[in-house]
Backbone as ProteinMPNN parsed JSONL, in Angstrom:
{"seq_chain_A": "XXXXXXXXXXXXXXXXXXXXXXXXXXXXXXXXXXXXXXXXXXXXXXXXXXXXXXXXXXXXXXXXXXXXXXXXXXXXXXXXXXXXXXXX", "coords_chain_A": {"N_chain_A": [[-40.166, -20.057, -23.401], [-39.956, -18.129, -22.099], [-38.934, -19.169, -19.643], [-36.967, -19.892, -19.708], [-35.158, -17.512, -20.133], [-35.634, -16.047, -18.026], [-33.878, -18.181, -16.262], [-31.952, -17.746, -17.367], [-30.647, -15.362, -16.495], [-31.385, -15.263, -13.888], [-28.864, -17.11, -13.415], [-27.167, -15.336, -14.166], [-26.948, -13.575, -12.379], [-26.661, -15.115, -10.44], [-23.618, -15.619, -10.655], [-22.994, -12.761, -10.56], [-23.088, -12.334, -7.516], [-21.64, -13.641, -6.354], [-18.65, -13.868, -7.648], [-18.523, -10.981, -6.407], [-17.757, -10.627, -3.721], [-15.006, -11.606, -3.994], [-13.698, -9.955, -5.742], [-14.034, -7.348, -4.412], [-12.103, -8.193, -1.801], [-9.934, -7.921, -3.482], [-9.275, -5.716, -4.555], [-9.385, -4.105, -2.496], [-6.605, -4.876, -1.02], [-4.401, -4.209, -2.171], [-4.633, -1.846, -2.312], [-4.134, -1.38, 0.227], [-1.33, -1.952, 0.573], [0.112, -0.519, -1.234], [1.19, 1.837, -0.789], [3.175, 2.471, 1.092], [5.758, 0.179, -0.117], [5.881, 1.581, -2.93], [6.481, 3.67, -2.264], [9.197, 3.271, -1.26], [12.605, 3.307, -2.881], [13.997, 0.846, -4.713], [13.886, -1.953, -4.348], [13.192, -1.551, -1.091], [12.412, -2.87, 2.431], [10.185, -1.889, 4.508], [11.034, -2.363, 8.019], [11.347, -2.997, 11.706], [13.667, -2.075, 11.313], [14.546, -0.535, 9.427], [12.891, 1.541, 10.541], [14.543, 2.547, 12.631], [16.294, 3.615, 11.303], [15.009, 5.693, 10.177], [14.059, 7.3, 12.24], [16.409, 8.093, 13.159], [17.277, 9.709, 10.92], [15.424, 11.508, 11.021], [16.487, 12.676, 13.995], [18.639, 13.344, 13.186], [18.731, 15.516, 11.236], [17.229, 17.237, 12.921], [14.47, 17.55, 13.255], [10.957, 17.204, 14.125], [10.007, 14.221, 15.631], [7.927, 11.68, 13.755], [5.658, 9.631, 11.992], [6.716, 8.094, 9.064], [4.503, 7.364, 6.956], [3.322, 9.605, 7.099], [4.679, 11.759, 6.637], [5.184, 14.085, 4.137], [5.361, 13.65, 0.227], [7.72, 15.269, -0.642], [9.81, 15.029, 1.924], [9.501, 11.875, 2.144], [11.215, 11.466, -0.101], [13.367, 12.782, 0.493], [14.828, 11.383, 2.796], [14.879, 8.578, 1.522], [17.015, 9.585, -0.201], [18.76, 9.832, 1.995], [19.364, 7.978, 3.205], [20.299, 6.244, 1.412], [23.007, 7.264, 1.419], [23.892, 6.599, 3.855], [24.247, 3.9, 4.495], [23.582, 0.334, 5.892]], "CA_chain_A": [[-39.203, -19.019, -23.722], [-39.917, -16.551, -20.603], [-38.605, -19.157, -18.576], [-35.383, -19.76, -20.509], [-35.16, -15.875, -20.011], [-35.727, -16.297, -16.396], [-33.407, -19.159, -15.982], [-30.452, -17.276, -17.808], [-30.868, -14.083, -15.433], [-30.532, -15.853, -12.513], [-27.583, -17.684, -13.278], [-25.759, -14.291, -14.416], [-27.274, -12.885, -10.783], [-25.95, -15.898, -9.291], [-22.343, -15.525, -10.627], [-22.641, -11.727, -9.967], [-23.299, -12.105, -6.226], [-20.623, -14.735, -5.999], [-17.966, -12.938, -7.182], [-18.365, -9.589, -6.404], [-17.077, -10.192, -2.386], [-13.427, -11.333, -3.962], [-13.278, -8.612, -6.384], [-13.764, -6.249, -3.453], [-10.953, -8.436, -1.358], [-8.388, -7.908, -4.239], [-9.401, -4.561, -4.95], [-8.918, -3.182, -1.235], [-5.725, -5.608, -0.547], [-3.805, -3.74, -3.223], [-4.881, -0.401, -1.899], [-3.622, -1.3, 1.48], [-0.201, -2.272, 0.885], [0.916, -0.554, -2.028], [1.445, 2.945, -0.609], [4.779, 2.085, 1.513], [6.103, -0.393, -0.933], [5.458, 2.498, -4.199], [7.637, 5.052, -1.882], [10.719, 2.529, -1.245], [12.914, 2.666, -4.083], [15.312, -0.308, -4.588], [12.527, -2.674, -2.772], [13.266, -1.614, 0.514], [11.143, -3.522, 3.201], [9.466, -1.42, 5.954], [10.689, -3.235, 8.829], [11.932, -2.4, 12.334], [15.368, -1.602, 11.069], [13.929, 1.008, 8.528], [12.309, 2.41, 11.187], [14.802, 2.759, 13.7], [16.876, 4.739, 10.823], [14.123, 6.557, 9.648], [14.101, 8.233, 13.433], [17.914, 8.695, 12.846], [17.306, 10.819, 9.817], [14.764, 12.894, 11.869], [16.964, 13.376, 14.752], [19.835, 13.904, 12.445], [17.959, 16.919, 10.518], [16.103, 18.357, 13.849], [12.903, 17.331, 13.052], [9.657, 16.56, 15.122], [9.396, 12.503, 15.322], [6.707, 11.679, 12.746], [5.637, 8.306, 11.345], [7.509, 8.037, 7.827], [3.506, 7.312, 6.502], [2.534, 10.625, 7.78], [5.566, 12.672, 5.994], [4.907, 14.219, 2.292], [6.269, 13.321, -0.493], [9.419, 15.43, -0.302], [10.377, 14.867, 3.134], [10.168, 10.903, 1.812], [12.457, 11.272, -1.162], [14.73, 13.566, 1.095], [14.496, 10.23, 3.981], [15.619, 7.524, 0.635], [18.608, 9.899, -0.467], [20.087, 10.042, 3.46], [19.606, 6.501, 3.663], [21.098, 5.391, 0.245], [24.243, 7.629, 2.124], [24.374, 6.004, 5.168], [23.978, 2.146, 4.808], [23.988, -0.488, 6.829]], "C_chain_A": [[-38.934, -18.127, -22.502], [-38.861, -17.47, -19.757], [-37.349, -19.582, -18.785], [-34.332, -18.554, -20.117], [-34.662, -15.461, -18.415], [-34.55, -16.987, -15.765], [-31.748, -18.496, -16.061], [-30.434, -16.015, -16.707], [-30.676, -14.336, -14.483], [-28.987, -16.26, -12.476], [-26.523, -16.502, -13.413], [-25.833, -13.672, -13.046], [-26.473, -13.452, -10.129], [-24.681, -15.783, -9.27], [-21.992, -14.429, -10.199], [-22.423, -11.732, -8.445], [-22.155, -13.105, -5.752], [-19.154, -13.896, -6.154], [-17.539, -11.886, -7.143], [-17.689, -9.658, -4.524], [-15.839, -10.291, -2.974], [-13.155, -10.135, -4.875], [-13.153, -7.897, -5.291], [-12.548, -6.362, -2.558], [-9.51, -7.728, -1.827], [-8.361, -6.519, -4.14], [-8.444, -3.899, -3.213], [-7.396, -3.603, -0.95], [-4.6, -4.924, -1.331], [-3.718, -2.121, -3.123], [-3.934, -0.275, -0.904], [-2.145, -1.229, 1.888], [0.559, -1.725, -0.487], [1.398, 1.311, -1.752], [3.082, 2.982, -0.073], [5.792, 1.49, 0.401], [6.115, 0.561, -2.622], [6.458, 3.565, -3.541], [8.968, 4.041, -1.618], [10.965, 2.468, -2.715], [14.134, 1.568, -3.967], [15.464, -1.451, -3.606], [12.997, -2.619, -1.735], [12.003, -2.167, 1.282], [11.353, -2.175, 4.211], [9.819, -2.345, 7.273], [11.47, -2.257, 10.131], [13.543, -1.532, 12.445], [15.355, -0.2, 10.704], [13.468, 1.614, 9.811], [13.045, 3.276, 12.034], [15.834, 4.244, 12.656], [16.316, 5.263, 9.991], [14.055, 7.682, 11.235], [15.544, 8.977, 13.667], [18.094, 9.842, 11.919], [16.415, 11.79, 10.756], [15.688, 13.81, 12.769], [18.326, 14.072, 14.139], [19.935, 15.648, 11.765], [17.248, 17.758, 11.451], [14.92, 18.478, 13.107], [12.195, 16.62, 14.197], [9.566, 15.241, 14.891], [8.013, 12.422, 15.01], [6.673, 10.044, 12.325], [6.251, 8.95, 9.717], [5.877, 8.119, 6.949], [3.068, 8.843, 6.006], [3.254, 11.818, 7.294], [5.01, 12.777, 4.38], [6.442, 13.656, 1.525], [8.162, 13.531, -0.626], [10.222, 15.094, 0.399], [10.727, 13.207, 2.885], [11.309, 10.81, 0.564], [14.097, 11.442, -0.496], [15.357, 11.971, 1.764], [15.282, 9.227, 2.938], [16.834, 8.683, 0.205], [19.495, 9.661, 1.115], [20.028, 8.699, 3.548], [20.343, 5.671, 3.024], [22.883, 6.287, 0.921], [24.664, 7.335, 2.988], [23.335, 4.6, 5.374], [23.628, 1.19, 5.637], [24.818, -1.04, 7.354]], "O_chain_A": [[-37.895, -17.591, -22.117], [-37.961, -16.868, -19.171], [-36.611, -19.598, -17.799], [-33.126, -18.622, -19.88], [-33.724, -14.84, -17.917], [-34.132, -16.472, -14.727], [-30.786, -18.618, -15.304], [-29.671, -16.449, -15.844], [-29.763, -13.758, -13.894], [-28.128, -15.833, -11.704], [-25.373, -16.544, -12.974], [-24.786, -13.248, -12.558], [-25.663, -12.919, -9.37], [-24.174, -15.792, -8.148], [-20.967, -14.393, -9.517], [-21.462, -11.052, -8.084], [-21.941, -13.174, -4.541], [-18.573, -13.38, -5.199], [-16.455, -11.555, -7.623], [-17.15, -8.623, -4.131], [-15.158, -9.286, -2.767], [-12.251, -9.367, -4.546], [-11.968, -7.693, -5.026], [-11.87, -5.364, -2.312], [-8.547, -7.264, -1.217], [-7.362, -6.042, -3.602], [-7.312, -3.456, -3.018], [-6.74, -2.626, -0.589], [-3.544, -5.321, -0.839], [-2.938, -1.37, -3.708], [-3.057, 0.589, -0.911], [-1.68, -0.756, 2.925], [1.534, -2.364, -0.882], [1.947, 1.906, -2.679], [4.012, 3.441, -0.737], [6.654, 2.266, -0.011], [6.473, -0.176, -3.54], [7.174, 4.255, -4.267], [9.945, 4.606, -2.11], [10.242, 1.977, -3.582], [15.041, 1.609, -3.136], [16.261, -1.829, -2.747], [13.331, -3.691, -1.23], [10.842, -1.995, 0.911], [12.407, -1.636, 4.548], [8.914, -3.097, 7.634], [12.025, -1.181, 9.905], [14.16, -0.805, 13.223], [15.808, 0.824, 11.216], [14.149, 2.632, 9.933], [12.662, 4.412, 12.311], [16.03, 5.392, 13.054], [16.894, 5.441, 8.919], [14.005, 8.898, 11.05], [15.753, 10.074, 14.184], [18.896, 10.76, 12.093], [16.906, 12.848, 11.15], [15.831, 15.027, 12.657], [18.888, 15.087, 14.551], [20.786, 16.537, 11.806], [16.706, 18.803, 11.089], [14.531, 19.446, 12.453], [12.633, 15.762, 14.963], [8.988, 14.959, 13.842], [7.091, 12.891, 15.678], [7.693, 9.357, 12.382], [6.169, 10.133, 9.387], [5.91, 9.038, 6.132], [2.624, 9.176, 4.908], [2.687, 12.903, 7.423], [4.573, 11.882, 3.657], [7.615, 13.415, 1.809], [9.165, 12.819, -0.675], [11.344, 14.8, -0.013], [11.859, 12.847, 3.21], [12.182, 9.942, 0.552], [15.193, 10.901, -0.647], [16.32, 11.459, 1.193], [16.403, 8.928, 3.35], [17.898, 8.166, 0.546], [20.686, 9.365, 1.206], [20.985, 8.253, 4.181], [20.936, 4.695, 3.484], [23.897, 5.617, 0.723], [25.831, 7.637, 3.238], [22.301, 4.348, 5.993], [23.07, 1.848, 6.515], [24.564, -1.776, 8.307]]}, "name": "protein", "num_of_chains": 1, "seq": "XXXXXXXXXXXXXXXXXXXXXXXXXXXXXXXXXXXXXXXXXXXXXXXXXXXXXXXXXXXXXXXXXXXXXXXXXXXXXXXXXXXXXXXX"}
């Protein structure tokens, strides 16, 4: 019986230690990339384009060049209305 006991305990050890690294993968991978992608509305990609008229809206408004990351909330909402006004 003990070693029945024994036998089952391991095996739940063994599946724990197995997969507890991808849980942690998914977990962080989901952290990493959903901050940018959660502030675009109307899936905008992040790419050099965005960027270049994300520095357009700065210099447009007389503002200090800032990463778009690194701006609060308001300042990004403000950043998606001037952009949904001036297209591509």
């Amino acid at each position: 019986m003990m070693n029945s006991v024994k036998c089952c305990l391991g095996s739940i050890l063994f599946a724990v230690i197995l997969t507890a690294p991808a849980a942690l993968i998914v977990g962080c991978g989901a952290q990493q990339s959903a901050p940018q992608v959660a502030q675009a509305p109307d899936n905008h990609r992040w790419d050099d384009h965005e960027n270049q008229a994300w520095h357009r809206f700065l210099t447009e408004n007389h503002r200090q060049d800032h990463e778009f990351a690194k701006s609060d909330d308001n300042e990004q909402k403000e950043y998606w209305n001037w952009r949904h006004s001036h297209p591509d």
